[in-house]
Biopython code that builds the backbone (N, CA, C, O; Angstrom):
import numpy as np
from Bio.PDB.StructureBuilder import StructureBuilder

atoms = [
    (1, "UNK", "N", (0.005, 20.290, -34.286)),
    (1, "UNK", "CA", (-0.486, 19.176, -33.512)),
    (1, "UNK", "C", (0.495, 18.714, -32.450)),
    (1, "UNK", "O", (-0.025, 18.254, -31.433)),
    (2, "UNK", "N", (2.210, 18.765, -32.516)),
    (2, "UNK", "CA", (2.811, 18.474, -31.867)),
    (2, "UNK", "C", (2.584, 19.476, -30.384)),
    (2, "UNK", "O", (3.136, 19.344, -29.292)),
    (3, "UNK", "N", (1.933, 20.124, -30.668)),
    (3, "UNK", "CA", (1.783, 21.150, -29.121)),
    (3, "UNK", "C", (0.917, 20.839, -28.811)),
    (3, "UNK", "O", (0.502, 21.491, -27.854)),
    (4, "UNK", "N", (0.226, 19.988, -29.172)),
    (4, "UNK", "CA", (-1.229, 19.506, -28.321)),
    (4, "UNK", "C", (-0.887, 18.320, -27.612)),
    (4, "UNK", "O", (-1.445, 18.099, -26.537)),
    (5, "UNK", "N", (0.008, 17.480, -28.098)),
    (5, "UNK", "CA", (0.392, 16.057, -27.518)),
    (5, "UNK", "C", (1.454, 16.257, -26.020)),
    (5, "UNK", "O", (1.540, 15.537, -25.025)),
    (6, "UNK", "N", (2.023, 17.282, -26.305)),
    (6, "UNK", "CA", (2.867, 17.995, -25.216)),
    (6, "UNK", "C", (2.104, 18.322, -24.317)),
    (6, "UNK", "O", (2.459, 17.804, -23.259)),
    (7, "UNK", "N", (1.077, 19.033, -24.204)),
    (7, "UNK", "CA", (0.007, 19.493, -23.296)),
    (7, "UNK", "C", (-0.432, 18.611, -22.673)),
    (7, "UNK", "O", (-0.692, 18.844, -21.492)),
    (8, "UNK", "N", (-0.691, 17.233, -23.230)),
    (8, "UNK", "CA", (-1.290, 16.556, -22.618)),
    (8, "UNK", "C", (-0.402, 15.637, -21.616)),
    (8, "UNK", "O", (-0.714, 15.125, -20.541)),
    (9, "UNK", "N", (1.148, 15.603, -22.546)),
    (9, "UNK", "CA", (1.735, 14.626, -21.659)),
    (9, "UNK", "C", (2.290, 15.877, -20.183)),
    (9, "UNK", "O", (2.472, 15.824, -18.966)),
    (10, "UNK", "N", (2.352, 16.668, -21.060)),
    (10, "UNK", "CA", (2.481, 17.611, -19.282)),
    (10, "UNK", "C", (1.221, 17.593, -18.321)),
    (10, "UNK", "O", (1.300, 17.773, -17.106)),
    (11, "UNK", "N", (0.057, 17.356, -19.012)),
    (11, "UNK", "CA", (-1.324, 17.141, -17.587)),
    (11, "UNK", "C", (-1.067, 16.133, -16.976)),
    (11, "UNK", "O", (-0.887, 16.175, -15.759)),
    (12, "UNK", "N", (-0.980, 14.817, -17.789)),
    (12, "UNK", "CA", (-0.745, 13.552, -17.441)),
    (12, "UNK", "C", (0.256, 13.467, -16.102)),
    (12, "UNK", "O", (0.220, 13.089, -14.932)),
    (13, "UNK", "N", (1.094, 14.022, -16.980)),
    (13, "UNK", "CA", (2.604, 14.184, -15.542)),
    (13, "UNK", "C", (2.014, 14.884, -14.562)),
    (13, "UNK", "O", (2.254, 14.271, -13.522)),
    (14, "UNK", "N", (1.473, 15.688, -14.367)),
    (14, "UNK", "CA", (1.216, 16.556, -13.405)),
    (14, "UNK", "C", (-0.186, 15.662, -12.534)),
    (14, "UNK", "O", (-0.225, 15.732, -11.306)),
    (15, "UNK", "N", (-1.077, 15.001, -13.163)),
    (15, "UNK", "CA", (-1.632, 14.244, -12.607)),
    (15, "UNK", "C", (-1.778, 12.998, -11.727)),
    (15, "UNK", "O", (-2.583, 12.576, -10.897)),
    (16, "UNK", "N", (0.067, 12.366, -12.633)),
    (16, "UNK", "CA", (0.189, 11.465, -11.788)),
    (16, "UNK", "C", (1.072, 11.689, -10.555)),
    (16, "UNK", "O", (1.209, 11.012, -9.536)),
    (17, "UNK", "N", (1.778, 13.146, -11.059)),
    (17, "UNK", "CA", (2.780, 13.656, -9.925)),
    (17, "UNK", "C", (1.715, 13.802, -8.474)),
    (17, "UNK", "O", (2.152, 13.456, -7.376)),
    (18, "UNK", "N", (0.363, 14.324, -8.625)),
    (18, "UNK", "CA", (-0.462, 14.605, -7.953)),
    (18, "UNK", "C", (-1.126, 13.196, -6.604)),
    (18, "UNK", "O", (-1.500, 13.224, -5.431)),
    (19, "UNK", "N", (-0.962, 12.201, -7.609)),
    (19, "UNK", "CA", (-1.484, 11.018, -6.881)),
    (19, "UNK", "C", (-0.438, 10.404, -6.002)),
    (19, "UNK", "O", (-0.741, 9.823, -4.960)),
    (20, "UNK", "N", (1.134, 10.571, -6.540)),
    (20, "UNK", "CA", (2.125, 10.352, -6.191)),
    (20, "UNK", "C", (2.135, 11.146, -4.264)),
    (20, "UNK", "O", (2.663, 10.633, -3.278)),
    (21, "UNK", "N", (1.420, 12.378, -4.328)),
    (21, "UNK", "CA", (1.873, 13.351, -3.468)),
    (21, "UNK", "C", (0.755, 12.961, -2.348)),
    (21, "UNK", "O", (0.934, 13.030, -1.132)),
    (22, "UNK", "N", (-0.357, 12.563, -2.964)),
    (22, "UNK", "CA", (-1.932, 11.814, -2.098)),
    (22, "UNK", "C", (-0.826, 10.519, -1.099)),
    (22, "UNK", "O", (-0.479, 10.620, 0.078)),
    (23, "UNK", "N", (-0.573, 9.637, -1.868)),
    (23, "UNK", "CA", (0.248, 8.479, -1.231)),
    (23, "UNK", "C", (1.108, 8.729, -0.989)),
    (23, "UNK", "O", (1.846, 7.751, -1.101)),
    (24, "UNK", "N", (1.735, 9.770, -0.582)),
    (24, "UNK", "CA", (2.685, 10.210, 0.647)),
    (24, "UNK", "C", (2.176, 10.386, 2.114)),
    (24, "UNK", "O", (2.552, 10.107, 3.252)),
    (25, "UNK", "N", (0.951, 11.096, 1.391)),
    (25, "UNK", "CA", (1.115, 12.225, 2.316)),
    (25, "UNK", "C", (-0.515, 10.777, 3.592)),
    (25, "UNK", "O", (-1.348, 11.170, 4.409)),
    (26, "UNK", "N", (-0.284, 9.541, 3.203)),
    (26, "UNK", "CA", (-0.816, 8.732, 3.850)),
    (26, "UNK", "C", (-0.440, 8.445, 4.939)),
    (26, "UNK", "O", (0.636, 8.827, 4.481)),
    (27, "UNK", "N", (-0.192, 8.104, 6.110)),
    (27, "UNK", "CA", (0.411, 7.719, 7.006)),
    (27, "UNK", "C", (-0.401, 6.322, 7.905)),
    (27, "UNK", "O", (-1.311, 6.297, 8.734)),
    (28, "UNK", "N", (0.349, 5.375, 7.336)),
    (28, "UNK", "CA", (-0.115, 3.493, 7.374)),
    (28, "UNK", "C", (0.553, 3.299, 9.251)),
    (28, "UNK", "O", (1.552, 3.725, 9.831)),
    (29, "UNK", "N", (-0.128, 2.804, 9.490)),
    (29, "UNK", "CA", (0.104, 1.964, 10.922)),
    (29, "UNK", "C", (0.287, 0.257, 10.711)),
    (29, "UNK", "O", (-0.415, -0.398, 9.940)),
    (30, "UNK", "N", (1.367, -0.301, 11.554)),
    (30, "UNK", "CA", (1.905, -1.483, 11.359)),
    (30, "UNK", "C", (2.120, -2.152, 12.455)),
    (30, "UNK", "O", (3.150, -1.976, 13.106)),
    (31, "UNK", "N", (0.945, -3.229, 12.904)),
    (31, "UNK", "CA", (0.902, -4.203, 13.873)),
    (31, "UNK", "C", (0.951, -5.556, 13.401)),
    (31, "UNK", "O", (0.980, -6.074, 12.285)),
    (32, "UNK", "N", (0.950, -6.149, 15.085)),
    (32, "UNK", "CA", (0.372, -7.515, 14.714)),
    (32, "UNK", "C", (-0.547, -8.244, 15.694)),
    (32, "UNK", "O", (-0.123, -8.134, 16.845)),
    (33, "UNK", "N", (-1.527, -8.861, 15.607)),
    (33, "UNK", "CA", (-2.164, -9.830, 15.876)),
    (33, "UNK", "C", (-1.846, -11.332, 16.180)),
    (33, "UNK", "O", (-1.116, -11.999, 15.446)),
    (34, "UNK", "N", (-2.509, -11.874, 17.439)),
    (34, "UNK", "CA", (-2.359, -13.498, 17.306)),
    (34, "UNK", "C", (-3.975, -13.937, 17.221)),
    (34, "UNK", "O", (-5.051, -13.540, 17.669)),
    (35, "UNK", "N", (-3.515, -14.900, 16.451)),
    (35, "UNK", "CA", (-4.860, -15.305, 15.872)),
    (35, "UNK", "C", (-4.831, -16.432, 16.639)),
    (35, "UNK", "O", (-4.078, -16.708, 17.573)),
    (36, "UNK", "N", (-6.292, -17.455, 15.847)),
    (36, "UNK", "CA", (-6.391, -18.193, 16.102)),
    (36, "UNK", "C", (-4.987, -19.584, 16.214)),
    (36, "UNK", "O", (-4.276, -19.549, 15.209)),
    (37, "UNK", "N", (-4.613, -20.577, 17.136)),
    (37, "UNK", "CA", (-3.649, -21.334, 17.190)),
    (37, "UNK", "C", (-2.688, -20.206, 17.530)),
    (37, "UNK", "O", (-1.773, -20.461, 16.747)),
    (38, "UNK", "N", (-2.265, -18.983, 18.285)),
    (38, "UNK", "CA", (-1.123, -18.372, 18.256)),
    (38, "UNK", "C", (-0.532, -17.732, 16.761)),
    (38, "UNK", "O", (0.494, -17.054, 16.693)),
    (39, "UNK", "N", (-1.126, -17.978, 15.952)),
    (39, "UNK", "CA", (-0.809, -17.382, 14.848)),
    (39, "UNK", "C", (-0.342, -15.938, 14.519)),
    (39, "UNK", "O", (-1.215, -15.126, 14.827)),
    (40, "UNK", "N", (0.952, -15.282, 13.900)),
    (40, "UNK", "CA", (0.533, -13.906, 14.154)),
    (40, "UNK", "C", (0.132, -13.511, 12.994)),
    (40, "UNK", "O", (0.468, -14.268, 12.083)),
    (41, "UNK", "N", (-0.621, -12.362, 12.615)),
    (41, "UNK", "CA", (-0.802, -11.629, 11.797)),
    (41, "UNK", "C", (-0.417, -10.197, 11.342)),
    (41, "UNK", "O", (-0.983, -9.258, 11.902)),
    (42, "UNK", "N", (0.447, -9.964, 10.429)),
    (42, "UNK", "CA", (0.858, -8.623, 10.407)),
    (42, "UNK", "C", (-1.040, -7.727, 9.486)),
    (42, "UNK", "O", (-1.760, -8.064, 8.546)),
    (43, "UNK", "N", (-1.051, -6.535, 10.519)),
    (43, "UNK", "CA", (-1.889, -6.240, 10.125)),
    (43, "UNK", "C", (-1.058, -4.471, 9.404)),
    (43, "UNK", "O", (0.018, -3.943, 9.687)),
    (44, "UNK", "N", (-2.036, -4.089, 8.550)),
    (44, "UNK", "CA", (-1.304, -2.648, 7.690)),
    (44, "UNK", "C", (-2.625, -2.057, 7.616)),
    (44, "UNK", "O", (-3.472, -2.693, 6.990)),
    (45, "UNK", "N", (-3.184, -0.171, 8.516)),
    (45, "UNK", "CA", (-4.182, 0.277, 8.469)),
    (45, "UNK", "C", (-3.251, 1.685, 7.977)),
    (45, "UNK", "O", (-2.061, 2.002, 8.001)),
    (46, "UNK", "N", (-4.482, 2.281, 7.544)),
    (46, "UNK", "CA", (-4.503, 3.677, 7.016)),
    (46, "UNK", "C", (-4.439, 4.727, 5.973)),
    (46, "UNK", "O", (-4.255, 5.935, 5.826)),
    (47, "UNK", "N", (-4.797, 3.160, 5.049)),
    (47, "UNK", "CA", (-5.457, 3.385, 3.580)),
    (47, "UNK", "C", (-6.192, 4.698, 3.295)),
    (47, "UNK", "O", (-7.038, 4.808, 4.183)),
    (48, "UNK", "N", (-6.249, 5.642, 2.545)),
    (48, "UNK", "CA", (-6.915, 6.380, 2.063)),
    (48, "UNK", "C", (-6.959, 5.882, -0.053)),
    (48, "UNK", "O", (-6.442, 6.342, -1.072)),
    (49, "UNK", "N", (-7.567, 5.137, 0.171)),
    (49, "UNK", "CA", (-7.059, 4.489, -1.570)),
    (49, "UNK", "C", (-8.197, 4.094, -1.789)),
    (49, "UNK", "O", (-8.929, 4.256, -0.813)),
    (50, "UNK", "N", (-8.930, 3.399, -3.109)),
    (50, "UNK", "CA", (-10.552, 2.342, -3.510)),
    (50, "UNK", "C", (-9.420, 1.353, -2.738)),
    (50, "UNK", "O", (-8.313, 1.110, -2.257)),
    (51, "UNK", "N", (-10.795, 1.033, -3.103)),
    (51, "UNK", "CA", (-10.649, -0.969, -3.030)),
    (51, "UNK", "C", (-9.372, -2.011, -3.904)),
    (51, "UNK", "O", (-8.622, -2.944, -3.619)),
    (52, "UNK", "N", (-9.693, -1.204, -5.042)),
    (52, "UNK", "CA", (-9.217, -1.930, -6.382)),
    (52, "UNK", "C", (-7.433, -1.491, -5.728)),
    (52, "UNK", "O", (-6.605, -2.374, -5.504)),
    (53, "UNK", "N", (-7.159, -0.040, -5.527)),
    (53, "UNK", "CA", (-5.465, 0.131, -4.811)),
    (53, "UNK", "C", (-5.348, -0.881, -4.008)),
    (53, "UNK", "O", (-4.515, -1.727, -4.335)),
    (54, "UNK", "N", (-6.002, -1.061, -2.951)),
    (54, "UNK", "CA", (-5.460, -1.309, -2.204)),
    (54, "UNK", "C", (-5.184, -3.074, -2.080)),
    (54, "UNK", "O", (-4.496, -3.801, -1.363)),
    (55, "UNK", "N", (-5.966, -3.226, -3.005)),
    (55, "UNK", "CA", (-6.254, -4.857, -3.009)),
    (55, "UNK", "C", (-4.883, -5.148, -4.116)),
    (55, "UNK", "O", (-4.437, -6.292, -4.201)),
    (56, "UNK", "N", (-4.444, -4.325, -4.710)),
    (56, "UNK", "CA", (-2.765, -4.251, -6.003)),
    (56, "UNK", "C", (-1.621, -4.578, -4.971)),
    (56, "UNK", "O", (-0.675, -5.366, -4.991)),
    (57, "UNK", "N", (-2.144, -3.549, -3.956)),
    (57, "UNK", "CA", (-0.783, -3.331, -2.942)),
    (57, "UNK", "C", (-0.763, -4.295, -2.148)),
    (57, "UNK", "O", (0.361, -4.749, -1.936)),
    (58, "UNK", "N", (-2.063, -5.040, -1.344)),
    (58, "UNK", "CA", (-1.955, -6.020, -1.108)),
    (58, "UNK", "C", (-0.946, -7.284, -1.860)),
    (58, "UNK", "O", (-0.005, -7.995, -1.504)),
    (59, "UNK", "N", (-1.619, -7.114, -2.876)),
    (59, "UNK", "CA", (-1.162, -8.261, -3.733)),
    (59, "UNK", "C", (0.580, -8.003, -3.924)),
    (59, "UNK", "O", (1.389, -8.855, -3.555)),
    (60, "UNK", "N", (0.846, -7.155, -4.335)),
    (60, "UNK", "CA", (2.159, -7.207, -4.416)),
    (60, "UNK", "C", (2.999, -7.429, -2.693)),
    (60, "UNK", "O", (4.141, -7.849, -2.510)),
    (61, "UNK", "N", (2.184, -7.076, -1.831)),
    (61, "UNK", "CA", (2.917, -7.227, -0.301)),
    (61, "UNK", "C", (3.010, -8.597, -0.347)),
    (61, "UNK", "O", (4.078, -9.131, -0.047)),
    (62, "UNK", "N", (1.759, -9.450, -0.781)),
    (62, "UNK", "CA", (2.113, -10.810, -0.276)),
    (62, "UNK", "C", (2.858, -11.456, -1.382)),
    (62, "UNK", "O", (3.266, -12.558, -1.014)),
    (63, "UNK", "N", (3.147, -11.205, -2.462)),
    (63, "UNK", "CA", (4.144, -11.486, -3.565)),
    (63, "UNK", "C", (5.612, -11.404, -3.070)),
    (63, "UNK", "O", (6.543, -12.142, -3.392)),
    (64, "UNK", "N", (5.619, -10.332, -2.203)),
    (64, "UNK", "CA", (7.034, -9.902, -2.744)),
    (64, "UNK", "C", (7.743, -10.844, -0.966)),
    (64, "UNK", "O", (8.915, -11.194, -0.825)),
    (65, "UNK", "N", (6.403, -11.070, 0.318)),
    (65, "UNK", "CA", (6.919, -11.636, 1.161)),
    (65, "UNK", "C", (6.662, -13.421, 0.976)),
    (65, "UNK", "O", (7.225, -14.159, 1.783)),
    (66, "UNK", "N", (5.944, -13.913, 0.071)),
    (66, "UNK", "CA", (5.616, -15.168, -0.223)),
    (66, "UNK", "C", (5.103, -15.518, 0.859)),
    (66, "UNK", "O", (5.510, -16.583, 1.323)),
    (67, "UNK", "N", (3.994, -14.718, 1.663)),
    (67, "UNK", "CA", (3.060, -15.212, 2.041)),
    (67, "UNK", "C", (1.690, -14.812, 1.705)),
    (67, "UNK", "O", (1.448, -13.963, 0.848)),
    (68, "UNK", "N", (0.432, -15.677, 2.659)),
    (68, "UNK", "CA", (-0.700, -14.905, 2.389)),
    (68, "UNK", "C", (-1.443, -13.996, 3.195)),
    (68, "UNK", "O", (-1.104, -13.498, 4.269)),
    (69, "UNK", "N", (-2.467, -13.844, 2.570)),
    (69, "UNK", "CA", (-3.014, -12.567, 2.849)),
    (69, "UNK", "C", (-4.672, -12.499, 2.373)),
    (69, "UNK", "O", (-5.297, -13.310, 1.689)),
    (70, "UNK", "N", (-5.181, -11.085, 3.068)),
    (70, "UNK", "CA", (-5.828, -10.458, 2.560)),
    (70, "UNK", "C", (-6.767, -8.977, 2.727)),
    (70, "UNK", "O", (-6.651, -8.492, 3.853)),
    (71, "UNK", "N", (-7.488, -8.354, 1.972)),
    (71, "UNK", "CA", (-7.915, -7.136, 2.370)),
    (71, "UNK", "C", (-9.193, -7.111, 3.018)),
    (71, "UNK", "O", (-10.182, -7.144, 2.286)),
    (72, "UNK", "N", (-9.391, -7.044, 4.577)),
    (72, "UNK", "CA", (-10.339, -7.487, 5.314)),
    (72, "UNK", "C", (-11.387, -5.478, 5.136)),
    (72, "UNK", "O", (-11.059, -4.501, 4.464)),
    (73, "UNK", "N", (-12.370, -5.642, 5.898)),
    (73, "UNK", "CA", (-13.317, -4.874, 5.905)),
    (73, "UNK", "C", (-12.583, -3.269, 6.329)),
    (73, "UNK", "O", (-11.844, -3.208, 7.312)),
    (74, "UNK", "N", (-12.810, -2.293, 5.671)),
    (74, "UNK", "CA", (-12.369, -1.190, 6.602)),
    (74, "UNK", "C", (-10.710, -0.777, 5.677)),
    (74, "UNK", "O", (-9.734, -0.169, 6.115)),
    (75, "UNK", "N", (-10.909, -1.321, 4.453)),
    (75, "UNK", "CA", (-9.683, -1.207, 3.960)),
    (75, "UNK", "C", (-8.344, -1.795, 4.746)),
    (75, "UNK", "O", (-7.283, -1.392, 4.270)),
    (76, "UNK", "N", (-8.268, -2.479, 5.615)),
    (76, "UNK", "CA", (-6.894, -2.695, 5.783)),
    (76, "UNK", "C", (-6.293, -3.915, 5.541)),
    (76, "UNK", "O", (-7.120, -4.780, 5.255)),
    (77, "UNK", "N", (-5.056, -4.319, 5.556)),
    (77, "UNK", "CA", (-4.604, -5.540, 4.828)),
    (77, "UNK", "C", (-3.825, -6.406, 6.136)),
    (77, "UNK", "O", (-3.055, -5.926, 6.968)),
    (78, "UNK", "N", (-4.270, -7.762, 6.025)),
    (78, "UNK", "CA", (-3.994, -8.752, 6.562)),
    (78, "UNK", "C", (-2.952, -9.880, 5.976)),
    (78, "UNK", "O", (-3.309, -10.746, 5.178)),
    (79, "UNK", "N", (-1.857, -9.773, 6.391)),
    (79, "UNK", "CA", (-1.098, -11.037, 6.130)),
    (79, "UNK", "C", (-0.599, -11.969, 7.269)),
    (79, "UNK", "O", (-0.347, -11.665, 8.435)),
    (80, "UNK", "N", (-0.506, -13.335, 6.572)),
    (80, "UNK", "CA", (-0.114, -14.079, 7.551)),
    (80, "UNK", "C", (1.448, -14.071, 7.834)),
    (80, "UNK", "O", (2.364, -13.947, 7.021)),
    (81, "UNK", "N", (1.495, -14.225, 9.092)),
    (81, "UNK", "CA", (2.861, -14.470, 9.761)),
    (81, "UNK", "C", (3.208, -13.021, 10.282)),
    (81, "UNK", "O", (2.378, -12.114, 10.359)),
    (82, "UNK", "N", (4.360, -12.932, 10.584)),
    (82, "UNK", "CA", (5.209, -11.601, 11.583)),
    (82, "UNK", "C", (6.412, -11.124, 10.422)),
    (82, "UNK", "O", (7.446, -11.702, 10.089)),
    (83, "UNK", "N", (5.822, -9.830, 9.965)),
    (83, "UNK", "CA", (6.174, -9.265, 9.112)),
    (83, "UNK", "C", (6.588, -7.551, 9.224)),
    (83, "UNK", "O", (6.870, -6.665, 8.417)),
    (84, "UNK", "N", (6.452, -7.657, 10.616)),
    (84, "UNK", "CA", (7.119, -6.181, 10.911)),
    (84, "UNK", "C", (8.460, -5.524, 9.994)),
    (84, "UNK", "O", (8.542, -4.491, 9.330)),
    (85, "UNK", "N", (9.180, -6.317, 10.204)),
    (85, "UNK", "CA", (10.981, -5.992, 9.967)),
    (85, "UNK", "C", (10.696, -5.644, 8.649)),
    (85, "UNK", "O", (11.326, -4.629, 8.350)),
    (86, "UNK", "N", (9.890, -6.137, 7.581)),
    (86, "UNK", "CA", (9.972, -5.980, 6.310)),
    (86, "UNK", "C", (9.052, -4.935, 5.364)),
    (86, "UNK", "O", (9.327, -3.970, 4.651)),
    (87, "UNK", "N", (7.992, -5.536, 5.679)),
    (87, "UNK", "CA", (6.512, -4.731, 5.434)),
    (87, "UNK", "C", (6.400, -3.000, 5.385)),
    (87, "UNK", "O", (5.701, -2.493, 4.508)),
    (88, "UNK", "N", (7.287, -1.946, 6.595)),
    (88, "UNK", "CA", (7.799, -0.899, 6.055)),
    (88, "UNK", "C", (8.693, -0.383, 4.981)),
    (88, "UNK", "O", (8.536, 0.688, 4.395)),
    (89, "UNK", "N", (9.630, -1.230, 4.781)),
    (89, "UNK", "CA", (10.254, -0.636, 3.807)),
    (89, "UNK", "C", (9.546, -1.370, 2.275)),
    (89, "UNK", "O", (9.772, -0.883, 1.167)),
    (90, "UNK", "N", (9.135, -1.952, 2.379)),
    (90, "UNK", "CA", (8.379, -2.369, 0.927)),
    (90, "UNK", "C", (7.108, -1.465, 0.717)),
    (90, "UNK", "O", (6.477, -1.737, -0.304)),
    (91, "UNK", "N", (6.511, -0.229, 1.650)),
    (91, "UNK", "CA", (5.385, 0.159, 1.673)),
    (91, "UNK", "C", (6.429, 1.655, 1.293)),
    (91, "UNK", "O", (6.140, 2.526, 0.473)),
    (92, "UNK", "N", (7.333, 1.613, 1.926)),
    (92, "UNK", "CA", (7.798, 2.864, 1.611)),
    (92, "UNK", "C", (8.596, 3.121, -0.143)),
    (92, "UNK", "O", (8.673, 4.187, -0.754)),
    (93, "UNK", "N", (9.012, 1.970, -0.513)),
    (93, "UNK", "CA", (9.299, 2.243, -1.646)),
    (93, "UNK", "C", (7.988, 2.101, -2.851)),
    (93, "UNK", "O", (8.004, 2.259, -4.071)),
    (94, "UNK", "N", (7.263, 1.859, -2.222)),
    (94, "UNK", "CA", (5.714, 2.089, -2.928)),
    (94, "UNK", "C", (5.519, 3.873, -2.857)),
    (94, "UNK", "O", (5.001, 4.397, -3.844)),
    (95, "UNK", "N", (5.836, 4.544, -1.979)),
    (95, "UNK", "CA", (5.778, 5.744, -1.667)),
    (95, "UNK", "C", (4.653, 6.438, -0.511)),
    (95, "UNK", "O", (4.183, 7.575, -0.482)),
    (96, "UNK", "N", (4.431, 5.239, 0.435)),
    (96, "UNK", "CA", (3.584, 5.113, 1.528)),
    (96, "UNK", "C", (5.110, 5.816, 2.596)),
    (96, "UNK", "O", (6.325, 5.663, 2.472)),
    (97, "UNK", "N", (4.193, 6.650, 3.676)),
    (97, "UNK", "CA", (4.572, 7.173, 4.959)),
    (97, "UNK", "C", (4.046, 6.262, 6.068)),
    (97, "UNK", "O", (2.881, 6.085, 6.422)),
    (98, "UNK", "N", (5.452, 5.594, 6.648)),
    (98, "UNK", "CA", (4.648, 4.482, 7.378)),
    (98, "UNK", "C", (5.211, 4.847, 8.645)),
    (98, "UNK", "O", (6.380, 5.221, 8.743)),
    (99, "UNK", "N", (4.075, 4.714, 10.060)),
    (99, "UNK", "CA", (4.604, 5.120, 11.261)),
    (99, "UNK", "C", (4.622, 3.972, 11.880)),
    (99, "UNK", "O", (3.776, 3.079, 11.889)),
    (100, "UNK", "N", (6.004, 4.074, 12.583)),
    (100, "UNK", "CA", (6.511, 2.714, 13.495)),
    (100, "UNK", "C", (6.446, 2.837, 14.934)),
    (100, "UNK", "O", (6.795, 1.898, 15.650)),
]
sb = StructureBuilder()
sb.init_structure("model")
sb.init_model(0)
sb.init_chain("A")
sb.init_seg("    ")
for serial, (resi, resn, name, xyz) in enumerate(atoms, 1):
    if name == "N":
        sb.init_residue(resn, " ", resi, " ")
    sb.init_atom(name, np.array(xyz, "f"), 0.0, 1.0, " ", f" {name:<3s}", serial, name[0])
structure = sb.get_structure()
């Protein structure tokens, strides 16, 4: 039985190694917007992910910058304020390819 549990944790690995290699091989675009009142908006396109990813990653983007946000139509993510300087390297240690 111990060779069956091995098998599996080697698919497993290999499965998640697999998803790991999908979200690389993404390449996210990073603007911004002025909104309404001059407001800016950092916007993040080029999701290939569901809904349910991308709305995690959201969530942790606006966690980790303590602002808000959200995941508008078309998959892409909206946060408030000017978030250039930061927003790549927090996408990249997610394991996102982000073009500047």
């Amino acid at each position: 039985m111990a060779g069956n549990d091995d098998d599996l944790d080697d698919l497993l690995d290999e499965l998640d190694s697999q998803g790991d290699l999908e979200t690389s091989q993404q390449v996210l675009s990073i603007r911004t917007e002025s909104r309404r009142y001059d407001k800016p908006v950092t916007i993040v396109e080029g999701f290939d992910l569901s809904k349910a990813e991308i709305e995690s990653t959201a969530s942790d983007l606006k966690s980790a910058l303590g602002t808000g946000g959200t995941v508008a139509d078309g998959g892409r993510i909206e946060l408030q304020g000017d978030h250039r300087d930061r927003v790549p390297e927090l996408l990249r240690e997610r394991g996102f390819n982000v073009r500047e």
